[in-house]
C-alpha positions in Angstrom: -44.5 50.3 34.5 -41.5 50.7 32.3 -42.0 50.7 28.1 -39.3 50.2 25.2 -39.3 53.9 24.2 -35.8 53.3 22.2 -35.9 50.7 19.8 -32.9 51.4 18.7 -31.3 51.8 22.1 -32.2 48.1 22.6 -30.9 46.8 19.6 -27.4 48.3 20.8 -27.6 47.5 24.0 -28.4 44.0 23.3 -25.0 43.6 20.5 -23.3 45.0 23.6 -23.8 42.4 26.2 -24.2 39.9 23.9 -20.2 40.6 22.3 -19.5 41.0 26.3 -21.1 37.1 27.7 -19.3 35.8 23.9 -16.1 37.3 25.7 -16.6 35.7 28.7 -16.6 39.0 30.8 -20.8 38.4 31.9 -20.7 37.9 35.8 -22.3 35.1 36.6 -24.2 33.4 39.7 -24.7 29.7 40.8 -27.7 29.2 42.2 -27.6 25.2 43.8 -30.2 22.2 43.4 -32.8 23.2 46.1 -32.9 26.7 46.3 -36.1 28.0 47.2 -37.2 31.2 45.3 -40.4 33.2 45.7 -43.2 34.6 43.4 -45.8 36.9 43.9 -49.2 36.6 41.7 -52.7 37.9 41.9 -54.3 35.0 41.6 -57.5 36.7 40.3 -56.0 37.7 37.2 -56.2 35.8 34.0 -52.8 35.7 33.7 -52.0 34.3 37.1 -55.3 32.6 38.0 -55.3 30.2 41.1 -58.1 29.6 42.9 -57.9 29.6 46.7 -58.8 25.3 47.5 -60.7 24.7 50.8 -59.3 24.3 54.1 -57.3 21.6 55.1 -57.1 20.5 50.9 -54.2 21.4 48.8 -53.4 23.5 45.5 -53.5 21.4 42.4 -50.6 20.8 40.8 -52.5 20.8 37.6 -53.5 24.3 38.0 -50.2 25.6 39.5 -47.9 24.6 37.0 -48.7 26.4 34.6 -48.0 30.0 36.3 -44.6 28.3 35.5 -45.0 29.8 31.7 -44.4 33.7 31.7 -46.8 35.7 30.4 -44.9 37.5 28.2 -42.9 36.7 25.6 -44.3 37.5 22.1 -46.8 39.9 24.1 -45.7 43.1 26.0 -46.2 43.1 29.6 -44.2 46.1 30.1 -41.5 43.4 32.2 -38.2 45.1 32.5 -36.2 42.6 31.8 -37.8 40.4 29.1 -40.7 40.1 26.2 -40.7 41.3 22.8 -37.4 43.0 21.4 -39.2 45.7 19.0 -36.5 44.6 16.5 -37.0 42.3 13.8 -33.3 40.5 14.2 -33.8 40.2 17.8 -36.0 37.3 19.1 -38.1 38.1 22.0 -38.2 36.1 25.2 -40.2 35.0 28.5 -39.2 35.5 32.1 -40.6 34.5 35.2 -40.2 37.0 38.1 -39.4 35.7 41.3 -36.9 37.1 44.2 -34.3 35.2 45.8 -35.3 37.0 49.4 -38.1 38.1 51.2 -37.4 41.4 51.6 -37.1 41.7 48.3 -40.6 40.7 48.0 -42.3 42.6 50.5 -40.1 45.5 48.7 -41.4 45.2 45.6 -45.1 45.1 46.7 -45.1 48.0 48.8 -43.9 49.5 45.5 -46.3 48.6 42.8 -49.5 47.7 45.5 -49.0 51.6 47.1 -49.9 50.0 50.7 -47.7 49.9 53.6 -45.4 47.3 54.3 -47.0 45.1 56.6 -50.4 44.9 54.0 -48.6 45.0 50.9 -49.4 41.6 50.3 -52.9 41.8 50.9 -54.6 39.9 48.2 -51.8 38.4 46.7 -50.4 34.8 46.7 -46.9 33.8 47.0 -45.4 30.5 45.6 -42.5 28.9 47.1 -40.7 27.4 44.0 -37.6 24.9 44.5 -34.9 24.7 41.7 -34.5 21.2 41.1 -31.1 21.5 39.3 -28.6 24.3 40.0 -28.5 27.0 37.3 -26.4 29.3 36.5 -27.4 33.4 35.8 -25.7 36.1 34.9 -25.3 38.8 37.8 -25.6 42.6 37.9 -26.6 42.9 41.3 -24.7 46.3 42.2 -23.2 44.5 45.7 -20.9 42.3 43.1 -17.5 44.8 42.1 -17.7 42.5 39.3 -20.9 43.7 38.5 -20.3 47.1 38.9 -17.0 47.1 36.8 -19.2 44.9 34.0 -21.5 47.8 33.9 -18.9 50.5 33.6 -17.9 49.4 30.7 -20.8 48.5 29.0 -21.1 53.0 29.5 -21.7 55.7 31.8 -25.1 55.6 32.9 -25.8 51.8 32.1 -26.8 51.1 35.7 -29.2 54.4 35.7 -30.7 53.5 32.3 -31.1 49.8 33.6 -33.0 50.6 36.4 -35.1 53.9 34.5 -38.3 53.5 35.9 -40.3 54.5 32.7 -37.6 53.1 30.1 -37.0 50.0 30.0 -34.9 50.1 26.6 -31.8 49.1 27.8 -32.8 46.7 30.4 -34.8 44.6 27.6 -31.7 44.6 25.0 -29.4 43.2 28.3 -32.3 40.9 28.9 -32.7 39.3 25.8 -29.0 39.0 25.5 -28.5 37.0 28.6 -31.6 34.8 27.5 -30.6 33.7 24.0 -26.5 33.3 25.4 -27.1 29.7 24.9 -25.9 28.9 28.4 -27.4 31.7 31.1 -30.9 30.9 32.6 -31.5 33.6 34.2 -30.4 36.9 35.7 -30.1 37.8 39.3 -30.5 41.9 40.2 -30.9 43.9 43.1 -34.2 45.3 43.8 -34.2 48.9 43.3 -37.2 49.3 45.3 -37.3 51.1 49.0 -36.9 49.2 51.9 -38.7 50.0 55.3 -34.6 48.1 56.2 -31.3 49.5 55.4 -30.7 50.2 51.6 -28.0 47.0 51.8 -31.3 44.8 52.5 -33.5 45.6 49.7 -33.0 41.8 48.4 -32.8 40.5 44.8 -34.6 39.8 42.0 -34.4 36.6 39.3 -35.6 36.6 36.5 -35.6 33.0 34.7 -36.3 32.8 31.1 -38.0 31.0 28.9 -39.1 30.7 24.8 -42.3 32.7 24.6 -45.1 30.4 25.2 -42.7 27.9 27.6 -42.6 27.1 31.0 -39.4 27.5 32.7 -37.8 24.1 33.1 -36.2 22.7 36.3 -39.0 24.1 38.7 -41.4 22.7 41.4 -44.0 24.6 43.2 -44.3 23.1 47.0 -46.2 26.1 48.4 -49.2 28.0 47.9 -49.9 31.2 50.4 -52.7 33.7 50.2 -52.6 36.7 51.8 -56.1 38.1 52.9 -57.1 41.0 55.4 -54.6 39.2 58.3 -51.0 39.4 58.4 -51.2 35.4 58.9 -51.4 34.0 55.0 -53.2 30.8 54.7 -50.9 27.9 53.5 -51.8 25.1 51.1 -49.4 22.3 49.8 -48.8 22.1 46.3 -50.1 18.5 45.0 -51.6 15.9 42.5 -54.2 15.7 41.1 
């Protein structure tokens, strides 16, 4: 998992994209009303706890919405992309990691879970999450030129540093900068994780943010699906009570 190891690296990489999205020169995503995104959760962790209901019942709203709120924040959670800023001017934010494809979700599990592919969501539960307004995010997946060009200029390297597996310095500073822009949600980035596919298919990843402590507004959880020993994941509905 990836750490702040430069404070001050943040701090400049955060003044950086922030001068950059005040210039207008961010790229930015639309993601439209009714967009279905994914999020993967153990849900036998205390962070992400959701009990698995009975057959043929449904997942209680009332205990699903609050995986809504990101863990992080105020507390380091060694996210890439948000949390604390390790700099007193800088405020910290939330984000809630989901992906906008399923590849990138089987992707990212086979990473961090060590199993192969077709079991790397053994244990796990995935939520299917519909936006219920269209947002808009900034975009640095590496498939958008004006992405690539956006990065250039922020520095040789930016893209490398971004993506450092152990250091997330300047990844946070961009972070935070997109989430305290005043009008960007979220940020939408490729996975840099392997794919068993071709490396044009890895899928992305969004990250919505939030104030430390919040959930992330304009999202309903429809789907619950836990993944045990079978490739087949049971399904619940997401519901009241």
């Amino acid at each position: 998992m990836p750490t702040v190891k430069q404070t001050a690296v943040l701090a400049a990489a955060y003044a950086a994209a922030s001068k950059k999205i005040k210039a207008g020169e961010m790229p930015t995503l639309i993601i439209q009303a009714g967009q279905t995104v994914f999020r993967s959760i153990n849900p036998s962790s205390s962070y992400t706890l959701l009990p698995k209901p009975k057959p043929g019942t449904h997942v209680s709203k009332f205990q699903a919405n609050p995986l809504l709120i990101p863990g992080d924040g105020a507390l380091e959670l060694k996210n890439r992309f948000s949390g604390p800023s390790h700099n007193s001017g800088i405020p910290s934010a939330g984000g809630l990691y989901c992906v906008l494809q399923q590849q990138a979700l089987v992707n990212e599990s086979t990473h961090y879970s060590g199993k192969a592919a077709f079991w790397a969501l053994s244990g796990r539960c995935v939520l299917r999450i519909r936006l219920m307004g269209s947002v808009l995010v900034a975009d640095l997946s590496p498939h958008n030129p004006r992405a690539r060009r956006f990065l250039r200029e922020m520095g040789a390297g930016t893209w490398e540093q971004m993506t450092d597996p152990d250091d997330c310095s300047v990844a946070r500073g961009m972070g935070l900068a997109i989430a305290h822009s005043g009008f960007l949600r979220g940020l939408s980035v490729q996975t840099v994780r392997s794919s068993e596919r071709s490396a044009d298919e890895r899928g992305d990843n969004l990250v919505l943010f939030s104030a430390p402590g919040q959930a992330v507004p304009g999202l309903y959880i429809e789907e619950a699906s836990f993944f045990g020993k079978t490739s087949k994941p049971e399904v619940f509905p997401v519901a009241f009570p």
